[in-house]
Steps between C-alpha positions, in 0.01 A plus 500: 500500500411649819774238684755626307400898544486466919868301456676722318361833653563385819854330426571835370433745800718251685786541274454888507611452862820330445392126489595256294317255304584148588426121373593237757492145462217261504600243685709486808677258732204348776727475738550900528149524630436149664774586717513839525141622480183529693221253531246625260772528202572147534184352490405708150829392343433378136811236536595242223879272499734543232677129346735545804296468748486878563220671624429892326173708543305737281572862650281555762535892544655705298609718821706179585687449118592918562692398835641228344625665150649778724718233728563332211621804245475851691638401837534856656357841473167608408292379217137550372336223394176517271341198290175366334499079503321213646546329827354180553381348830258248582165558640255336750200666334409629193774759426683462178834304554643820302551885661544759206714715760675861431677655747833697607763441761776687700753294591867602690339779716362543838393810464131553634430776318478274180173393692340776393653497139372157429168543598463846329610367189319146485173735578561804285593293208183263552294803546704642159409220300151357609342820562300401827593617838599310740560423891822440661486230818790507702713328786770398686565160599753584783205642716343165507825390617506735752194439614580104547824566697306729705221270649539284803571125292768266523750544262398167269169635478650838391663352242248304347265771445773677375619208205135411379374851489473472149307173539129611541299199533831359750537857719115482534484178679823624690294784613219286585722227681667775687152666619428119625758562737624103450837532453497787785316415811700309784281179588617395130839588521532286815350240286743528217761491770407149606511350126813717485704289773342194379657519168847602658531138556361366172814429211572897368547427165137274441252739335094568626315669183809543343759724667720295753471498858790734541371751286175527723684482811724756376179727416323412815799647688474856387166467592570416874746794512258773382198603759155464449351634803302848387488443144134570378514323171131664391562865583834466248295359251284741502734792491651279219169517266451937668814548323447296163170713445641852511417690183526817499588805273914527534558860616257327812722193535727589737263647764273164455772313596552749792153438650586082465813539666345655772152266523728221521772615674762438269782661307552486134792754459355678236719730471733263373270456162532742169188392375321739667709792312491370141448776271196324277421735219125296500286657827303196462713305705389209756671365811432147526691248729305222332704507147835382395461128594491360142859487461725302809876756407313843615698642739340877546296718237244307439241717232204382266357757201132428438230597213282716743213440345519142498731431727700267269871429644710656219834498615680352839851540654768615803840486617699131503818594689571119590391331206872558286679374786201216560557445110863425513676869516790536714416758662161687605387712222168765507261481253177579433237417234153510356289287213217591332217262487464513120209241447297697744600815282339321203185455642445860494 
């Protein structure tokens, strides 16, 4: 069977690096990602109540059951992770409810030069195993961080494009709200303002759309203490959408971002960012600050390893420094991770 061939091969270059092959349990507690997760986790939760009136969930992401197996038995140091198993998560469309997903992890290290070692490894043991070549997209998600804290917006506004940045359809309309210059320009502000000491004397604890009065007051006021004069709300956004369509080869990368720091007048501190100096043994390697949005824990490293042919996604991943801690860890532990999109392997 040719599922079985691709498994093993590939579950055996992983273990000729030092990683370990791991099962992890199918079901975990909801309440580890309801309260603990992002947005986009918790809507595709496949949840069910035991007799008790507890709630569980089929496994998600099998990136998620390897942070939680090493709080739960490994606790310190640095252990590979590799597995082959099914994650289940429900679907708005027509994708199966159930991911055949393969995939490695380092976790217990900050290390950044285990960027490079993941992504060498996921693609030279694709490469090793399905015999096509392939093309390596990469990022980091810190620039577009940079980028946000470096434009002229209040700091609400720098936040939200920050937390639904993984939200496509949502950060669109942001972008498109923000160009409108409504929540910006002054004659509305003044407006607000108005409705703002008007409700001061309304009971603070009686609710309009569903938040109380207090809460909105209590939003309204950061609002009055942030300035609005001189912010162009549709030059940002388009600088916003300049940025999202660089593509270019990676040994390019960081000039490209040289000649957009200075069009805009801006400062990304790239020389803050090792993604530039990964040491890919693939040449056919893409810088592209459009990928790594499909998963909400990315903290860095974002990379993507494509058929080049075809351009079939064949394998996804980065660097999760927050997500232990975010998971229940004590303490703030590195790790970083990849998983190969096996269906998509099938198909070949």
């Amino acid at each position: 069977m040719k599922s079985k061939k691709y498994s093993e091969a590939l579950l055996n270059l992983f273990k000729k690096k030092g990683f370990k092959v791991k099962e992890f349990e199918n079901v975990i507690e909801s309440k580890i990602i309801i309260e603990r997760s992002g947005e986009i986790f918790k809507k595709s939760l496949l949840s069910f109540e035991d007799d008790n009136g507890k709630n569980f969930s089929l496994r998600p992401d099998l990136t998620i059951s390897a942070c939680l197996d090493y709080i739960k038995n490994i606790k310190r140091g640095i252990y590979k992770y590799a597995y082959f198993d099914q994650a289940y998560r429900r679907t708005f469309g027509k994708e199966s409810l159930v991911r055949n997903q393969l995939g490695c992890e380092i976790i217990g290290s900050s290390n950044l030069k285990l960027n490079t070692e993941i992504v060498n490894l996921i693609d030279q043991s694709l490469k090793k195993v399905i015999k096509y070549k392939t093309t390596i997209k990469i990022n980091d998600i810190n620039i577009f961080y940079t980028l946000v804290d470096s434009l002229k917006l209040p700091s609400r506004w720098r936040l939200r494009l920050k937390r639904h940045f993984w939200r496509h359809d949502y950060f669109k309309e942001l972008i498109m709200r923000l160009e409108s210059n409504s929540d910006l320009q002054k004659n509305v502000f003044e407006l607000d303002k108005k409705f703002f000491f008007k409700m001061k004397k309304l009971k603070q604890n009686e609710k309009i759309a569903g938040r109380k009065i207090n809460e909105i007051l209590s939003r309204f006021e950061k609002k009055i203490k942030e300035p609005r004069s001189n912010i162009n709300g549709v030059r940002v956004a388009q600088i916003i959408r300049d940025f999202l369509n660089i593509n270019c080869p990676l040994k390019n990368a960081k000039n490209e971002l040289k000649k957009f720091e200075i069009k805009n007048k801006i400062n990304l501190k790239l020389n803050q960012f090792d993604v530039f100096d990964l040491k890919l043994k693939n040449n056919d390697a893409i810088f592209s600050t459009n990928i790594g949005r499909s998963a909400e824990y990315y903290t860095g490293l974002v990379f993507e390893i494509y058929k080049k042919s075809k351009n079939l996604n064949l394998a996804s991943g980065g660097r999760y420094d927050n997500l232990m801690q975010t998971l229940g860890a004590k303490t703030k532990v590195g790790a970083i991770g990849g998983a190969i999109n096996y269906d998509n392997i099938l198909k070949l």
